[in-house]
C-alpha positions as CSV (number, residue, x, y, z in Angstrom):
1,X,-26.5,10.2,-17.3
2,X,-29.7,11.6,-15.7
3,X,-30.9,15.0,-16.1
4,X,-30.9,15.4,-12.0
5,X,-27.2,14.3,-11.7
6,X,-26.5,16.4,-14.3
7,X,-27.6,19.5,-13.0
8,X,-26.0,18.6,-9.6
9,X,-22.8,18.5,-11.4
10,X,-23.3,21.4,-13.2
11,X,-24.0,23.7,-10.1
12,X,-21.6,22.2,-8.5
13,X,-18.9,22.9,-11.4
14,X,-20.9,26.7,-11.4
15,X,-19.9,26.9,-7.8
16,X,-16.2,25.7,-8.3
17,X,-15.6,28.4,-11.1
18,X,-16.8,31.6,-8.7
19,X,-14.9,30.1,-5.7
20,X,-11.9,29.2,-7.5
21,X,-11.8,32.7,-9.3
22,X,-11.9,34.6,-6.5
23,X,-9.5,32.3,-5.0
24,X,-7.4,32.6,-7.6
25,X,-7.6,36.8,-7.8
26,X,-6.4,36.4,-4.1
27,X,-3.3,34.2,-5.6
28,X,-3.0,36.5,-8.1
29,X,-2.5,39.1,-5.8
30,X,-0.2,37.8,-3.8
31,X,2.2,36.7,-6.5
32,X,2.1,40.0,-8.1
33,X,3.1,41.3,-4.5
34,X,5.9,39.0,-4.8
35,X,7.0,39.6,-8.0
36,X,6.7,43.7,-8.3
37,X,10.3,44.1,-6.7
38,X,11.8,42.2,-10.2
39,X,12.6,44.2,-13.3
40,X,9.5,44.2,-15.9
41,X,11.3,41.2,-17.9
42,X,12.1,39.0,-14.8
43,X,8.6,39.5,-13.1
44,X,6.9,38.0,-16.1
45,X,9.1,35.0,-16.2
46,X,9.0,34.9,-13.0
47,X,5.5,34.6,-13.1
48,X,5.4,32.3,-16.4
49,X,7.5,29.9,-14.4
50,X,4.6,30.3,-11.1
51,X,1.9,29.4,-13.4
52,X,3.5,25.9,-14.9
53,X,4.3,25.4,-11.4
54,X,0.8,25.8,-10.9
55,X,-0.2,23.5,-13.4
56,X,1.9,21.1,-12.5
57,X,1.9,20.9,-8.8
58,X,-2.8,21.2,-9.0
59,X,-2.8,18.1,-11.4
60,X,-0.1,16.3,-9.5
61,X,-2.0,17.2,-6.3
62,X,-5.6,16.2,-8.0
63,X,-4.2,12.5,-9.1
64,X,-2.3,12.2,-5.7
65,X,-5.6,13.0,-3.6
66,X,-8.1,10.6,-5.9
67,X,-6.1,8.0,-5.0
68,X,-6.5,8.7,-0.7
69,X,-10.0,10.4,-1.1
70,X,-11.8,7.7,0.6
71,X,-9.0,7.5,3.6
72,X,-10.7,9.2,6.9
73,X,-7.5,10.7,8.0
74,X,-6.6,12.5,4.6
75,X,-10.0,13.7,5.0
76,X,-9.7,14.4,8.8
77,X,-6.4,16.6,7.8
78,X,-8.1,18.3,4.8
79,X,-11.1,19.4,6.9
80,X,-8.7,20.9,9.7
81,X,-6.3,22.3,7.0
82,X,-9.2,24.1,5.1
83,X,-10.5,25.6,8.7
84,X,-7.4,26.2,10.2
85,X,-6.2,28.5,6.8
86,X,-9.8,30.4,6.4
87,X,-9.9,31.1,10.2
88,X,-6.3,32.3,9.8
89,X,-6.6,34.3,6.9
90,X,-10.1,35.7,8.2
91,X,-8.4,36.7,12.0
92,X,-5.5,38.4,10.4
93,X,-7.6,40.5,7.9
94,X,-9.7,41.8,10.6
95,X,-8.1,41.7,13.3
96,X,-4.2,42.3,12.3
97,X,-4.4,44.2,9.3
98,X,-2.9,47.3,10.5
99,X,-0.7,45.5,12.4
100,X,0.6,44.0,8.7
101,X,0.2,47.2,7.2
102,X,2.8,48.7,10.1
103,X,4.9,45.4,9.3
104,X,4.7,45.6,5.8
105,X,5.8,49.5,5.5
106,X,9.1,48.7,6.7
107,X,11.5,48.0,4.0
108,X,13.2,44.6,3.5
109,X,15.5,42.7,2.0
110,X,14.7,41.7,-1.7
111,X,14.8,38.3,-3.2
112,X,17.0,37.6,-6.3
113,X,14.8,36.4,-9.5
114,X,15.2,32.4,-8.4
115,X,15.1,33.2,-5.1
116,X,11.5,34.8,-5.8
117,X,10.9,32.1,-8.5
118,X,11.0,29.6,-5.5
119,X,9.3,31.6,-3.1
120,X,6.6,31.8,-6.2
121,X,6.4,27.8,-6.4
122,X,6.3,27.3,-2.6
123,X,3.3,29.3,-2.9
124,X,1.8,27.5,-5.8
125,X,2.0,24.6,-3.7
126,X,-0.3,26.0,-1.0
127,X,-2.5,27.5,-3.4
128,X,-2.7,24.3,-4.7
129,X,-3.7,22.3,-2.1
130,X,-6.2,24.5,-0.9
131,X,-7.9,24.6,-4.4
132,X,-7.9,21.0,-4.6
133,X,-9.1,20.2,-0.9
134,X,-12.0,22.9,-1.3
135,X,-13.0,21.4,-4.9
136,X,-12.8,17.7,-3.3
137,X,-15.1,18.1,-0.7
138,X,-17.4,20.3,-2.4
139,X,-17.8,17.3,-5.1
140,X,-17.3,14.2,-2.7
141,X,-21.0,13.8,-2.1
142,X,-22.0,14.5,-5.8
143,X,-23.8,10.5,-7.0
144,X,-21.7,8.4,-8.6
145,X,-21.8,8.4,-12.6
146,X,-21.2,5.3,-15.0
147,X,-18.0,6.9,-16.3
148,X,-14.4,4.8,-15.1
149,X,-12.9,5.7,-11.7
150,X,-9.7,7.3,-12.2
151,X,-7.9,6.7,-9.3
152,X,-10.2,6.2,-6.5
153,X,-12.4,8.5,-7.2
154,X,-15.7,8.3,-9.9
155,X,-14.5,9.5,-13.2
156,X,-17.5,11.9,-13.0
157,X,-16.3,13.6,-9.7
158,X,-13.1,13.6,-10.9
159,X,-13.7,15.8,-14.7
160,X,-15.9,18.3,-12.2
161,X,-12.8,19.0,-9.8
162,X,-9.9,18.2,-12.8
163,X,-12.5,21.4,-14.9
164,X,-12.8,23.5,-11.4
165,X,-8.4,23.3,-11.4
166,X,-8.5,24.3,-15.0
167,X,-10.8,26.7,-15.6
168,X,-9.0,28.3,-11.7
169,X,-5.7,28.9,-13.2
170,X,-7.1,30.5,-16.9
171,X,-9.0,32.9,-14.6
172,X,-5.7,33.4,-12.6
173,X,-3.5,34.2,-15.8
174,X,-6.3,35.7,-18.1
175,X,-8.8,37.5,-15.7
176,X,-6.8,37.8,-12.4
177,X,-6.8,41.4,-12.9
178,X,-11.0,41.7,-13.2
179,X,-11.3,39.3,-10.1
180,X,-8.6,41.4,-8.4
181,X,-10.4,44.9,-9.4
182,X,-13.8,43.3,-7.9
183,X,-11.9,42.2,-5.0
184,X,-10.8,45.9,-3.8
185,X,-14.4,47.5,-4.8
186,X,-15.9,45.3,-2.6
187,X,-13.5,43.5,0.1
188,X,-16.0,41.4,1.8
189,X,-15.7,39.2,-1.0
190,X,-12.4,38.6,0.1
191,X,-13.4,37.6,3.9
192,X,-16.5,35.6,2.3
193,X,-14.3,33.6,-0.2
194,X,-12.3,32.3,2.9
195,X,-16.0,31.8,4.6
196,X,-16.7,29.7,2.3
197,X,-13.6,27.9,2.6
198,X,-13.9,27.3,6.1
199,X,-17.5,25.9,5.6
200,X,-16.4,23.5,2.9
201,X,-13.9,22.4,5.4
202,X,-17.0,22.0,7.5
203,X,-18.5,19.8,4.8
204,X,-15.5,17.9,4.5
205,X,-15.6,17.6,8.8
206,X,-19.2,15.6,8.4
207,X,-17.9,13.5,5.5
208,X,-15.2,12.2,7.8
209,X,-17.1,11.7,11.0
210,X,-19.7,10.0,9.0
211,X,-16.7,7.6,6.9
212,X,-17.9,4.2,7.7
213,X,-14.7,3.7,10.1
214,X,-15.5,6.5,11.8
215,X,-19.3,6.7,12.3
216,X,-19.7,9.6,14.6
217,X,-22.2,10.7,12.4
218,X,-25.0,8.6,9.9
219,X,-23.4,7.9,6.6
220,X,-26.7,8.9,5.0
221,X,-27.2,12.2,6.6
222,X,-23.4,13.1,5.0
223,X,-24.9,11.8,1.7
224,X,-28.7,13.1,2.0
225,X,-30.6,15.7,0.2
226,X,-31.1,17.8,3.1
227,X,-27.6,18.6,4.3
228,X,-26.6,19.2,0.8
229,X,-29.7,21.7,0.3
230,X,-28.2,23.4,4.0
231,X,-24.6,23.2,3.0
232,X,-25.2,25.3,-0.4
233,X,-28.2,27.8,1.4
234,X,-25.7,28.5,4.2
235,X,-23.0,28.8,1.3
236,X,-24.9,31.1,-0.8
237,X,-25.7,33.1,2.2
238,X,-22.0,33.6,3.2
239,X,-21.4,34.8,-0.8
240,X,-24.9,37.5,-0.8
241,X,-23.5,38.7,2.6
242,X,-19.5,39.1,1.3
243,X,-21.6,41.5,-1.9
244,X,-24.2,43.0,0.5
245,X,-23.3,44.1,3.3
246,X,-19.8,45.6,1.5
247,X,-19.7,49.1,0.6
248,X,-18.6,49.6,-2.9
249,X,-15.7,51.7,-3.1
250,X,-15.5,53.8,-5.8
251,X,-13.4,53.2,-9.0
252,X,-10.8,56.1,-7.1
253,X,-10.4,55.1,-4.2
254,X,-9.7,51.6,-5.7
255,X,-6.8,52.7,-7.7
């Protein structure tokens, strides 16, 4: 393999690991939130039990996708689902936190331990998808290697994204609690994550409109050099602004 593809695949694998750990800190978090109602020996099973479901429903979600990757409508749905979940989440933490907070004060009725343990799987399965949908289009325009397709997708693209999965859920169930401690001292990372979501779902919108069947846009200009030096400069840009322009809270305040 050539030195240029392989750094390409290396920064984008690089990119992959920061996006899915703070991706998978937000997961974290939210399964925690799920879980801390359970006694100490039921949340961690119930946990255990949310990360083979994790395991199981990324790979089975990664084999299921290389085999529609090239379809223009499963990438037409992907780019809307990507957008329509990081405007979302975006709109709701700026706009309706409080709102939540007011919501989330009042007390409700808690889950039995499979009860939770389901509610724990259905939200492996969104995490999920949007793990594997952000990883796809982020290395659909990476060149073509000499290594076997596995599926319908080159067997190079698919060891970046199949790594990205991986190394995702050891960060959720070894380092959760570091991604989730930078998370809280500095909050724009949250919003920026979910930026970044949204403009890989933008990246995914110019691979469809430029599919072949589609051709709303030139093939080549969803392919060339210069959208892919854009896509990553307006990427890095939304991750520098998410650290800048936070205030760091102090370790106190945190906890």
């Amino acid at each position: 393999m050539e030195l240029t593809i392989l750094i390409e695949y290396g920064w984008v694998l690089l990119l992959l690991i920061g996006l899915e750990g703070l991706l998978a800190a937000d997961n974290a978090l939210v399964l925690a939130i799920m879980v801390k109602h359970l006694p100490e020996e039921e949340r961690k099973k119930a946990l255990f039990y949310g990360l083979a479901g994790a395991f199981v429903f990324r790979f089975g979600s990664l084999f299921i996708i290389s085999f529609l990757v090239d379809v223009w409508q499963v990438q037409a749905i992907g780019a809307l689902y990507l957008l329509f979940i990081a405007i979302n989440h975006i709109v709701r933490k700026l706009f309706f936190k409080k709102k939540v907070d007011n919501i989330e004060q009042k007390p409700k009725k808690k889950s039995g331990f499979w009860g939770t343990v389901i509610k724990v799987e259905l939200a492996d399965i969104a995490f999920a998808v949007d793990s594997i949908l952000a990883a796809v289009a982020l290395a659909m325009t990476l060149p073509n290697t000499n290594l076997p397709q596995i599926g319908g997708m080159d067997g190079g693209k698919f060891l970046v994204i199949l790594t990205g999965g991986v190394i995702g859920l050891i960060i959720m169930r070894f380092a959760a609690n570091l991604f989730v401690t930078l998370l809280q001292s500095r909050p724009g990372l949250e919003i920026a994550a979910f930026a970044i979501v949204g403009w890989v779902g933008v990246k995914l919108a110019v691979l469809t409109l430029g599919h072949p069947d589609i051709g709303v846009l030139p093939y080549d200009f969803a392919h060339s050099t210069e959208w892919k030096l854009f896509f990553y400069t307006v990427l890095i840009g939304i991750a520098a602004a998410g650290w800048f322009l936070t205030k760091e809270k102090k370790a106190r305040e945190v906890e």
